[in-house]
C-alpha positions in Angstrom: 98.6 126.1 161.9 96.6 127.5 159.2 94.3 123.8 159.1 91.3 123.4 159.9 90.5 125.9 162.8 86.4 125.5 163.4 84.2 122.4 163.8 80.9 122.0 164.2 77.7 119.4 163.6 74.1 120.9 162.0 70.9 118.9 163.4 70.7 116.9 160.2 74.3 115.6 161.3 76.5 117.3 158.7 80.0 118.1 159.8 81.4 121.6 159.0 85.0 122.7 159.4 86.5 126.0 158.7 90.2 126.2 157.5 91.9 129.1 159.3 93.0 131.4 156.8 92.5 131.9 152.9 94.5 129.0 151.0 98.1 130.0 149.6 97.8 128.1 146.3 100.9 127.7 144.9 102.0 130.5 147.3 100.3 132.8 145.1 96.7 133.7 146.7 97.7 134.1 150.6 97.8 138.0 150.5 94.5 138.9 147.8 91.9 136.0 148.4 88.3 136.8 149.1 87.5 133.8 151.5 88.5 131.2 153.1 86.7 127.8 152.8 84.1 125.9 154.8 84.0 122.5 154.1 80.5 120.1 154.8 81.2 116.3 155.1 77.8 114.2 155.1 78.9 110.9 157.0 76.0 109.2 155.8 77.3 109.4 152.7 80.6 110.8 152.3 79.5 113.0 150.1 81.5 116.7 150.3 81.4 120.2 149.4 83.0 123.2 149.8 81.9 127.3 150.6 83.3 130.5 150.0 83.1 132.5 153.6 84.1 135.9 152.9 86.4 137.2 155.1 86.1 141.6 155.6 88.0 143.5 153.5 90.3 145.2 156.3 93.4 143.7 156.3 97.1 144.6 155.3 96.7 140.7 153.8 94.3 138.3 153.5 96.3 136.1 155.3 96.2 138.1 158.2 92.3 136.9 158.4 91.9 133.8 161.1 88.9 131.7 161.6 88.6 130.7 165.2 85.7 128.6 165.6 82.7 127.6 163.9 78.7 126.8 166.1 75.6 125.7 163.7 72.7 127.2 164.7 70.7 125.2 161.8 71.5 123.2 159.0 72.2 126.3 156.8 73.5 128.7 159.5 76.6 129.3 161.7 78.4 131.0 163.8 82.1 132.2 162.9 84.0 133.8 164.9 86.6 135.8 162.6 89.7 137.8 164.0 92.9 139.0 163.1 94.8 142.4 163.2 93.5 145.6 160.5 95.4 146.3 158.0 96.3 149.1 161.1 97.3 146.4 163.5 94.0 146.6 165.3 93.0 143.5 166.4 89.8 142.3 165.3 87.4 139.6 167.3 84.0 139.4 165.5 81.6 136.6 166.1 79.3 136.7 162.7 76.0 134.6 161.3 77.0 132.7 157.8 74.0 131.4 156.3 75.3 128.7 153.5 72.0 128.1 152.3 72.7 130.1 148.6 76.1 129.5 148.6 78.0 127.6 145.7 79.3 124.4 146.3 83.2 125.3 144.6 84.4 121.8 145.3 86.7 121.5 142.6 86.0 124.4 140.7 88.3 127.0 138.9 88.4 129.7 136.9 89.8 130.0 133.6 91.5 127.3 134.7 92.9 128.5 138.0 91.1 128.1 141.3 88.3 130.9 142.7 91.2 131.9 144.8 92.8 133.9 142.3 89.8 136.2 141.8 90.4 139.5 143.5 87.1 141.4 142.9 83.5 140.0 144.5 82.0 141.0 140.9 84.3 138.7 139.0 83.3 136.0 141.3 79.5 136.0 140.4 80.3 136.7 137.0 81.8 133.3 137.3 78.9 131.9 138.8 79.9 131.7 142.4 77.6 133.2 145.2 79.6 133.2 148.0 78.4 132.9 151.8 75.8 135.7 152.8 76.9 136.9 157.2 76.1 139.3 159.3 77.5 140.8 162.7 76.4 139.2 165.3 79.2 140.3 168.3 82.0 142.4 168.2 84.0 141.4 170.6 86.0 144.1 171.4 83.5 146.5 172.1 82.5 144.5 175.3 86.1 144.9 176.6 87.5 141.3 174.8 91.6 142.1 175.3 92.5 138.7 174.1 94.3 137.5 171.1 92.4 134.4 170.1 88.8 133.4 170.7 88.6 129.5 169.7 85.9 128.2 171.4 82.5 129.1 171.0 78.9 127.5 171.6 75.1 128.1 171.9 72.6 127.7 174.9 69.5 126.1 173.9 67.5 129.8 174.8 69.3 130.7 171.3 70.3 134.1 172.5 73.2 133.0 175.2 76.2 132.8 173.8 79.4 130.9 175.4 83.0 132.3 174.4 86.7 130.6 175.4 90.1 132.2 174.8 93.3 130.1 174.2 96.0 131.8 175.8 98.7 128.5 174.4 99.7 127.3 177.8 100.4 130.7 179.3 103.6 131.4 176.1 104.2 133.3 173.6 107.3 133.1 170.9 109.0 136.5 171.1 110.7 137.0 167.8 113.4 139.8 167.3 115.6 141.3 165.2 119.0 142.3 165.3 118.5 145.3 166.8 116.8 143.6 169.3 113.1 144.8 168.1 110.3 142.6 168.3 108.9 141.6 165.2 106.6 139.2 163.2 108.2 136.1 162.0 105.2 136.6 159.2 107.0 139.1 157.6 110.0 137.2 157.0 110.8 134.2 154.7 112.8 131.0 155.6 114.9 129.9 153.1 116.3 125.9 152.7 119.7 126.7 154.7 117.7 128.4 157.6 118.6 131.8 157.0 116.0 134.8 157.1 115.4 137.5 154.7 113.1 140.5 154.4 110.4 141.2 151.9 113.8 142.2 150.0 115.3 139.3 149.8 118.1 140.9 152.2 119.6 138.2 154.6 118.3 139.0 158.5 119.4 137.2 161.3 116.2 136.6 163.9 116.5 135.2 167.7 113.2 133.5 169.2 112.3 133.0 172.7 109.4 131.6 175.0 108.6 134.0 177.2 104.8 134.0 179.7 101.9 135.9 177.9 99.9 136.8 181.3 97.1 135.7 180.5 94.6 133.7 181.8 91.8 131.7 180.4 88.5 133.0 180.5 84.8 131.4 179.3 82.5 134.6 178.8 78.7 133.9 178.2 76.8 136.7 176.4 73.2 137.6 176.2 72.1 138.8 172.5 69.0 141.0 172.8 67.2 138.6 170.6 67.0 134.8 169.8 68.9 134.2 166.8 66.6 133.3 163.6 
């Protein structure tokens, strides 16, 4: 959970792979970072470097923001699919185009002395030198009746304008987390602490039961026709 997420190989044989949500450096920049990172491994040569994929500016925390699958189109541009619940507990399953071909490599780069994380405002980030990953919408999901949670798989016909889209249901489950008055919550919201107890976002002591229960749903491969090739 929270690894890398999307994988994909450009025609000029460089892997790129997505990590799933923003980094939680130090535990300090899961809730107000900008992007999440893209990473681009040449096997030739082992050279790597690192992108900035912005991630929209909807939810109740950045960390609420999953990559679920990444599909080069070129050596510069891919396919993301992005999704997560609004900061309204929508949920959200967008495919978009990232082109990396102005983005900053950030391998290993910080500012004023702490990494590009810990920036909270697009500004400060070019200020600093950074251009981050340009996208654009490519499919929302949703609005062609997608009901499920994840959508992790994701390819390309060779006509350039079919796309092919996979849920993961996770073997049919779900982990039903409740409270003590029985409600179902998010485990998310909670914090574990070294003796296995639970408290709330104040610190107060909560006692939480899990269960595996069937989620009802099935798996489904969707192919889509875009009106257009993509560029």
């Amino acid at each position: 959970n929270r690894g890398f997420e999307g994988i994909t190989i450009a025609p000029n044989g460089k892997v790129y792979a997505a990590v799933q949500s923003v980094l939680d450096i130090n535990g300090e920049t899961s809730k107000k970072a900008l992007f999440t990172r893209i990473i681009e491994l040449d096997p030739t040569t082992g050279n790597v470097r690192t992108f900035a994929y912005p991630i929209d500016p909807v939810y109740k925390s950045a960390k609420d923001a999953k990559i679920g699958e990444l599909c080069a189109i070129s050596n510069a541009k891919m396919l993301v699919i992005e999704q997560g619940k609004d900061k309204n507990g929508v949920m959200r399953n967008l495919i978009y185009l990232a082109d990396l071909a102005n983005a900053t490599d950030i391998t290993g780069m910080l500012i004023g002395g702490k990494e590009p994380e810990y920036v909270t405002k697009a500004s400060d980030l070019a200020a600093a030198g950074i251009t981050i990953a340009s996208k654009s919408l490519v499919v929302d999901l949703r609005s062609l009746g997608w009901t499920y949670e994840k959508a992790e798989g994701l390819s390309i016909l060779s006509d350039m304008k079919t796309l092919a889209v996979i849920n993961d249901n996770d073997f049919g489950i779900k982990l039903v987390t409740k409270d003590g008055s029985n409600t179902e919550v998010s485990i998310t919201d909670y914090t574990l602490l070294g003796d296995g107890t639970f408290v709330d976002k104040n610190c107060n002591p909560v006692v939480l039961t899990n269960s595996i229960e069937p989620n009802n749903e099935p798996v489904e491969l969707w192919l889509i026709e875009l009106a257009n090739p993509l560029p």
